[in-house]
C-alpha positions as CSV (number, residue, x, y, z in Angstrom):
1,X,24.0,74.7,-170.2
2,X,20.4,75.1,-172.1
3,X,19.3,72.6,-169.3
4,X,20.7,74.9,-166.5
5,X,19.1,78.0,-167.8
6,X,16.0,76.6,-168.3
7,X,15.8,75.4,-164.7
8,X,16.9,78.4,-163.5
9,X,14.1,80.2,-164.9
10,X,11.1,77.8,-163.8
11,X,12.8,77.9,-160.6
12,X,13.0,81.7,-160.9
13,X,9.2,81.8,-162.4
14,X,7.6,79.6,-159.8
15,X,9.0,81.9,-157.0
16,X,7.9,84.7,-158.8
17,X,4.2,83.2,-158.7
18,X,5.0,82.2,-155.3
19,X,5.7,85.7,-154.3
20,X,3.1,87.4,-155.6
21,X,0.4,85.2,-154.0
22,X,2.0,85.3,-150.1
23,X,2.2,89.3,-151.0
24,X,-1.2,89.6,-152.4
25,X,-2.8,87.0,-149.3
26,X,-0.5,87.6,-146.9
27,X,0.9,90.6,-146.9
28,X,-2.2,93.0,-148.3
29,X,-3.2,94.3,-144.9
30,X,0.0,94.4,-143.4
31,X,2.0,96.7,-145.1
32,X,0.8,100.4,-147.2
33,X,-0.7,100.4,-150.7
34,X,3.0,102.0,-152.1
35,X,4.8,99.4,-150.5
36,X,2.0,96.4,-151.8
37,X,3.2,98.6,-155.4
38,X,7.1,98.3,-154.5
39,X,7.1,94.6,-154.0
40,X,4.8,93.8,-156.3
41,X,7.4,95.8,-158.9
42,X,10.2,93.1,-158.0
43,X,7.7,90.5,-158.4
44,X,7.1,92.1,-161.7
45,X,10.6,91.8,-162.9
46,X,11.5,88.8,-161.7
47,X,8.9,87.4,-163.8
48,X,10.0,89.2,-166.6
49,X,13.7,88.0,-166.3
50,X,12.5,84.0,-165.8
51,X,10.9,84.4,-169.4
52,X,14.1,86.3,-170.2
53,X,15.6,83.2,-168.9
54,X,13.2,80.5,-170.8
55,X,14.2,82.7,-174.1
56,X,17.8,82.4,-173.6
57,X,18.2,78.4,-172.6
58,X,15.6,78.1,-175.8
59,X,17.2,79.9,-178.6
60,X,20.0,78.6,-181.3
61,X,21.1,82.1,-182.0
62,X,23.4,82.5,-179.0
63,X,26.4,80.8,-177.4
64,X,27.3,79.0,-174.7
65,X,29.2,81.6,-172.9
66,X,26.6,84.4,-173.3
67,X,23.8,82.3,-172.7
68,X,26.0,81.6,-169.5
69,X,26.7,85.2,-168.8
70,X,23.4,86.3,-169.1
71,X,21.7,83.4,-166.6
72,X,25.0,84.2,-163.6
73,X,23.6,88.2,-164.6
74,X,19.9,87.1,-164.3
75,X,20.2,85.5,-161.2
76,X,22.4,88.2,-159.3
77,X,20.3,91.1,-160.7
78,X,16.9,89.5,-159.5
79,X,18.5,88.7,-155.9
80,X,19.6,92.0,-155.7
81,X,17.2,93.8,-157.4
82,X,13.7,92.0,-156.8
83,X,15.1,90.9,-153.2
84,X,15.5,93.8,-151.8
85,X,13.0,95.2,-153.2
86,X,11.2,92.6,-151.2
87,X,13.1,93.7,-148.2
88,X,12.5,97.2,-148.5
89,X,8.7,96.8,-149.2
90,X,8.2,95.1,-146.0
91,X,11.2,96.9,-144.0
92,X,8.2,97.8,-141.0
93,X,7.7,94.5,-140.5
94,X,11.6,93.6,-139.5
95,X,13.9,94.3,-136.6
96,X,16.2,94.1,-139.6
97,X,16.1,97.8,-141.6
98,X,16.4,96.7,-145.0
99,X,17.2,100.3,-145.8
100,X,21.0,100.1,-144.9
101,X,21.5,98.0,-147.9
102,X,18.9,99.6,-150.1
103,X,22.1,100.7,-152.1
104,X,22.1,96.7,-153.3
105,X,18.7,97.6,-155.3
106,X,20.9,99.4,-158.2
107,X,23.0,97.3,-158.5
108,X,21.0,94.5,-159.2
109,X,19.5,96.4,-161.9
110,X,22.9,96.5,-163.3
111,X,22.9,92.7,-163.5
112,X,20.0,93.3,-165.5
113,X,20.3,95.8,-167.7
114,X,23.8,93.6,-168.3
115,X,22.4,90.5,-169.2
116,X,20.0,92.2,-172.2
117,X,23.2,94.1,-173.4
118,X,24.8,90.6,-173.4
119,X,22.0,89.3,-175.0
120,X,21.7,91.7,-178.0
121,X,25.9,91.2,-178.0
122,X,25.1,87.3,-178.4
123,X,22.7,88.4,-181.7
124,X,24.9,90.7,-183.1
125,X,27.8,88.0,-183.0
126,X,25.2,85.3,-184.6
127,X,26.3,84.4,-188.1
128,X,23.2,83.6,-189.8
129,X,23.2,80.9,-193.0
């Protein structure tokens, strides 16, 4: 499982990266300055949550099962939460109006905000020697 998680986070890291250069090249006279804020914001946290990621496939001090958890939580909450972000950042550029599902952007917080809760479960559980 530490395998898995650790790939999910450079995977998640490196589109993170990815991201914020096509938004800061590509996108930086295309869309408004709050907007270039908004997306830069997802790119932001799903940074935050692949080092959350590198942490969790990296420590001793939690289980399998939470260290599980809290990757399936990771990934949802930055699809949901960074993604639209993404979505609604550049919504003027789309025939699609990412707004109709700007209700996802919560809940992918949720996902979040789950997986540290799970996290700090995990260390509460640990039985140190």
């Amino acid at each position: 499982m530490n395998k898995k998680v650790l790939i999910s986070a450079g995977v998640t890291g490196v589109l993170a990266v990815l991201i914020g250069a096509f938004a800061a090249h590509g996108l930086k006279t295309k869309i408004s300055n709050e907007a270039m804020q908004s997306f830069q914001t997802g790119v932001r946290y799903q940074m935050y949550h692949a080092l959350l990621l590198l942490f969790v496939g990296s420590t001793s001090m939690l289980s399998i099962k939470s260290k599980k958890m809290i990757c399936y939580m990771v990934i949802m909450g930055v699809f949901f939460f960074s993604c639209s972000i993404y979505g609604l950042a550049t919504n003027a550029l789309s025939n699609f109006d990412f707004k109709t599902i700007g209700f996802i952007t919560p809940i992918g917080g949720l996902f979040l905000v789950g997986a540290w809760i799970t996290m700090i479960i995990g260390f509460l559980k640990f039985k140190m020697n």
